[in-house]
C-alpha positions as CSV (number, residue, x, y, z in Angstrom):
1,X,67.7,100.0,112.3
2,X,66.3,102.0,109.7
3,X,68.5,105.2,108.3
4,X,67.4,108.1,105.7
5,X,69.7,108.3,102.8
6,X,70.5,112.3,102.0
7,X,72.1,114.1,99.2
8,X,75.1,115.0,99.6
9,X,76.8,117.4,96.6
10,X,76.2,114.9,93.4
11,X,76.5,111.7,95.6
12,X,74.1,110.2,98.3
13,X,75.4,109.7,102.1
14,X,74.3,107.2,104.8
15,X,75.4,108.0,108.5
16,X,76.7,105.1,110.4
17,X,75.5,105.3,113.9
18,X,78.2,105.1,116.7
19,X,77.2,101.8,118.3
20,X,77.7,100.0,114.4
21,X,81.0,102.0,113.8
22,X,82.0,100.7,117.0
23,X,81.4,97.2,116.1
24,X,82.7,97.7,112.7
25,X,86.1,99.2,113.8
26,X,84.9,102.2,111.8
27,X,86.3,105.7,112.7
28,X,86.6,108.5,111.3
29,X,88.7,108.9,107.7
30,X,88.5,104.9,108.0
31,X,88.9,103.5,104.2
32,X,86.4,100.9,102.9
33,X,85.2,99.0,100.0
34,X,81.8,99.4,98.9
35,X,80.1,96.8,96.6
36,X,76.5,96.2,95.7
37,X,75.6,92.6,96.2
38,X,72.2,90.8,96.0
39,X,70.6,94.1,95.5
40,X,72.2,94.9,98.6
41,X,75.1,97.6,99.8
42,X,78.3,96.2,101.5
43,X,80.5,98.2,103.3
44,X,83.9,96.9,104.5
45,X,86.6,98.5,106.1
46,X,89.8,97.9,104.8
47,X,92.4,96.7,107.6
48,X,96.0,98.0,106.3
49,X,98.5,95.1,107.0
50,X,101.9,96.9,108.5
51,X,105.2,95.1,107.6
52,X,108.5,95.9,110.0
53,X,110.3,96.7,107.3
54,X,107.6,99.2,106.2
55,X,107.1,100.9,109.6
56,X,111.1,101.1,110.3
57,X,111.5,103.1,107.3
58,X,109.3,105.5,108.9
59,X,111.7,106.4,111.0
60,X,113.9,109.8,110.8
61,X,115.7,111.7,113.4
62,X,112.4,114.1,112.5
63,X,110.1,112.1,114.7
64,X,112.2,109.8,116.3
65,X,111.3,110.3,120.4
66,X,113.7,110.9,123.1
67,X,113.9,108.8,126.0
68,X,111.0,109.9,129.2
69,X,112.6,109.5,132.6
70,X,109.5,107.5,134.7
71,X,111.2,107.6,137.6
72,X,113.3,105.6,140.0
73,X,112.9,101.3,139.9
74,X,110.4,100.3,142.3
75,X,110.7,96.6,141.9
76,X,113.2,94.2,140.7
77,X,114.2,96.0,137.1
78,X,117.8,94.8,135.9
79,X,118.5,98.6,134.6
């Protein structure tokens, strides 16, 4: 597929169409790498790697949710 590359302020921009995002696992404010390689650009998305420990610190009485009732038990639940 062939794209135009456009100003854009002092830098140049390349639009991604949705179907290579897609495959990509780009969206948008996704972070990537960028390197030029064989006279060639490489874009990578970076994957962020999330640690328990990291993700439970997250946690405040702030944004902690409350419990949803779904209903009565329609099967064989223990609670």
């Amino acid at each position: 597929m062939r794209v135009k590359i456009q100003k854009w302020g002092n830098s140049l921009a390349i639009r991604i169409p949705s179907s290579y995002a897609k495959d990509a696992g780009i969206t948008n404010g996704t972070v990537a790498d960028i390197k030029v390689s064989n006279e060639s650009l490489v874009v990578k998305p970076i994957k962020k790697n999330y640690r328990l420990d990291d993700l439970l610190r997250g946690i405040k009485r702030s944004n902690l949710h409350v419990e949803t009732d779904s209903g009565s038990s329609t099967g064989n639940e223990s609670w």
